[in-house]
C-alpha positions, 0 to 999 in steps of 0.5 A: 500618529506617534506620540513620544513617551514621555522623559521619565519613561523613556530614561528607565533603566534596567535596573529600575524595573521590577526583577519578578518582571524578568523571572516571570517572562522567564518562567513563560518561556522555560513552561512554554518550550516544555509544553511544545516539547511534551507536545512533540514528544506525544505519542501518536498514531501512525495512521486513524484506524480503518476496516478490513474483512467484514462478516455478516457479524463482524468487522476488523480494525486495523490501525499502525503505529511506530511503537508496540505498545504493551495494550491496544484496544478497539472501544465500540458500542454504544458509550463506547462500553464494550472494548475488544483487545487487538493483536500487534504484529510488526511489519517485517520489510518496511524501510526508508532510503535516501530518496524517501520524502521523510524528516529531516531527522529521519533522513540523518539516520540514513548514511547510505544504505535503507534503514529499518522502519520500526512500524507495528499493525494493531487488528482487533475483530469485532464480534456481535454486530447486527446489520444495517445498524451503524455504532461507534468505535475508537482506538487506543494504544498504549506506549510502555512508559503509560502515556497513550495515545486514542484516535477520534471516533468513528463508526462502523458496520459488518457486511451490508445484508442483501438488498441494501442500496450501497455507495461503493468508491471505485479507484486506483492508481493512487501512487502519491500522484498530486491530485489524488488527496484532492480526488478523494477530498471531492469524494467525501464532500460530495458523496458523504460516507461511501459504504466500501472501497474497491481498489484496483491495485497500485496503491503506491510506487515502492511497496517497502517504502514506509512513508508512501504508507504512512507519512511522505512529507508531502502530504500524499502517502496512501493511508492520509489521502484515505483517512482525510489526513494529507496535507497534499499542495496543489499550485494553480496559476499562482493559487495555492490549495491545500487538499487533505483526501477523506474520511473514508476508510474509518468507516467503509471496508477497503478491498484492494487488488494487486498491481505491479507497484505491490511487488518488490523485487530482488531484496538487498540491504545495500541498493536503493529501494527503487533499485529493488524494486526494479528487479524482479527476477522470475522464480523458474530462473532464480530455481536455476540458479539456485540449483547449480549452487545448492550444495553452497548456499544450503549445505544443509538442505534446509526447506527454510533456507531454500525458501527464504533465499528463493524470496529474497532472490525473486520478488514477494509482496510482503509488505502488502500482505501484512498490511491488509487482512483480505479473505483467504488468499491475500494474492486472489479473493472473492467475498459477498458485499450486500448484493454484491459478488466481488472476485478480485485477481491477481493479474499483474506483471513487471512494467518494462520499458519499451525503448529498444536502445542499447542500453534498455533493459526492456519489454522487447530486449535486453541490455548490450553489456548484459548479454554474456551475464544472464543474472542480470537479465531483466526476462522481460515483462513477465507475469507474477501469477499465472492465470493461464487455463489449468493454473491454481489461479484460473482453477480457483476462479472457475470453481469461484464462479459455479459457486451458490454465492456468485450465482446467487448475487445480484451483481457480479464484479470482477476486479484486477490490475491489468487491463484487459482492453485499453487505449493506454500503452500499457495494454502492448505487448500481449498479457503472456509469458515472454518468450526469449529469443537468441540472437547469435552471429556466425562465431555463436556470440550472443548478438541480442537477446530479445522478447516476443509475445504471441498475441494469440496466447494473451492469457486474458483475452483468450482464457479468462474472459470467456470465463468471465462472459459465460458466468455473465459477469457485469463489470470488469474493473 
């Protein structure tokens, strides 16, 4: 029951309070706004660190953040006593464009073609680790105004000696997909710690795109759902659950593979970046065009020139390549893992639609008003790296396979995007190179242009896992 103040109280004036009332209260609030301004203004790391490459006596940690920093260092051992400075690197392709799921801050920078992303890699090897035995570890980057910034403390281990039980996550297709932070959180609440990630390629949608990396405003982008940072909100039947992923990749070495949404297509400063990503053209076209307009776009016959241009007109994985530290040759690897012989390919190529429109720039054909316009034709769903018989890729995997350390393993796993079998759409047409027919009518104009695959020449099927049979492979991923 309300009871009413009494008359003198309720006649107070303003005046008749105490003025140090006033200077207090305004003293608050001015000490409050600068903590919560200090607090944002805060350096921060951009992603917890995680494990890459580890040896019989050795591990990496990698970790992101929007600043240089002028010293980035690992802390490790016990008390946390011996200390490992890292090497920095900037990644060289990473951006945002108006249809990144970013800050409204952020977004007010972009007018109307991608911006730069300032974002820097810190790795650190950490020397001198005995097997089996699990020790702790920590970050810290310093900004060049002093004010640094650690992560929490995780542990680590090099590579698990031969004949230790493992716990080992197999996943993939990640893409920012809404039950992916919830997946990964049941993984760490389940299982506990898992000993190693395998990762069979599509890590996100659009490779250049750094908050699928890093931050999306959703909650979803790859290294959270990973590190148990997401935020990703999922609405069943008016009841709302907030999954976070997991702490997984702090204290587990991730191997991922290459798929088709690792790849960015032809580059450009104006285009949006799912545009970009769109458009991968082949290098044997690209070399044609190129041709006929050397003497203009390298005047000099620079090797560099040459290159660079070829990239830029082609499509590359750049990000994905500074991203991670993989051993050998970031593109296809094999590496010992306890009792495990891991040989990961890179077997992808461009998805196309399969729509047969007119408008359709497809697997099966390409568009009406492009006929006559063969720089903006799409050479249907055509392979990034060749593993036909004789290739770099195949010779590289059959050596891999007569190798002491695959043989000798206990189990042997090979891991690549593509599907070799699938009841999923993505299994037709068949894994070979497209070849290209042209259709003319009576006048010798171009009436369609469109795309057939010889199913008796699909490179898996037919060249690799007869390879992969005979070695006695016993998984496929």
């Amino acid at each position: 029951m309300f009871t009413p103040l009494p008359d003198e109280v309720e006649n107070i004036t303003s005046s008749d309070r105490n003025p140090w009332f006033f200077a207090i209260l305004i003293l608050i609030v001015l000490l409050l706004g600068l903590i919560m301004k200090s607090y944002l203004n805060k350096p921060q790391l951009l992603t917890d660190p995680f494990l890459q490459l580890p040896t019989a006596n050795s591990v990496r940690v990698v970790w992101f953040t929007e600043f240089p920093g002028i010293r980035n260092t690992v802390t490790y051992g016990e008390n946390l006593s011996r200390v490992v400075a890292a090497n920095t690197t900037k990644l060289s392709r990473t951006r945002e464009d108006k249809d990144s799921r970013i800050s409204d801050e952020m977004k007010q920078e972009i007018i109307n073609n991608p911006i730069v992303r300032n974002i820097w890699r810190h790795e650190a090897e950490l020397p001198k680790l005995i097997p089996g035995i699990r020790i702790p570890y920590s970050v810290t980057s310093q900004r060049e105004d002093g004010e640094s910034v650690n992560s929490k403390t995780f542990t680590l281990s090099p590579t698990p000696a031969a004949g230790t039980p493992l716990k080992i996550l197999l996943t993939s297709d990640h893409q920012l997909m809404p039950m992916t932070a919830a997946n990964l959180q049941k993984v760490a609440e389940t299982i506990d710690r898992v000993d190693g990630v395998f990762m069979a390629g599509d890590l996100i949608n659009i490779p250049d795109r750094a908050s699928e990396w890093f931050d999306e405003n959703r909650g979803r982008a790859f290294f959270p759902c990973l590190q148990g940072r997401g935020f990703s909100e999922l609405d069943k039947n008016g009841i709302k659950t907030v999954y976070t992923g997991g702490e997984l990749i702090q204290h587990a070495p991730l191997f991922p593979a290459i798929g088709n949404h690792e790849i960015m297509g032809r580059f450009s400063k104006a285009s949006k970046l799912d545009e970009q990503f769109n458009d991968p053209f082949p290098r044997a076209a690209a070399e044609k065009i190129y041709a006929q307009d050397a003497s203009k776009l390298n005047p000099n016959n620079d090797q560099e020139v040459q290159e660079k241009w070829l990239k830029n007109q082609t499509f590359n994985s750049d990000t994905y390549d500074e991203i991670f530290t993989l051993p050998s040759n970031k593109k296809y690897y094999a590496v010992t893992f306890g009792d495990v012989r891991l040989v990961t390919l890179y077997v992808t190529n461009i998805w196309r639609t399969p729509n047969l429109d007119p408008g359709a720039r497809g697997k099966y054909r390409e568009r009406d008003e492009d006929f006559n316009n063969s720089e903006k034709w799409g050479y249907g769903q055509h392979i990034f790296e060749s593993i036909v018989k004789g290739s770099d890729q195949y010779n590289w995997l059959e050596q891999e396979l007569d190798s002491p350390e695959f043989k000798q393993a206990k189990y042997k796993i090979v891991m690549f995007h593509h599907p070799p079998h699938s009841l999923g759409e993505n299994i037709v047409p068949a894994y070979t190179d497209p070849v290209q027919i042209i259709d003319r009518n009576e006048q010798r104009n171009i009436k369609m242009v469109r795309y057939e695959y010889p199913k008796a020449k699909d490179y898996i099927i037919r060249d690799v896992l007869p390879l992969l049979e005979k070695a006695k492979v016993q998984l496929v991923f």
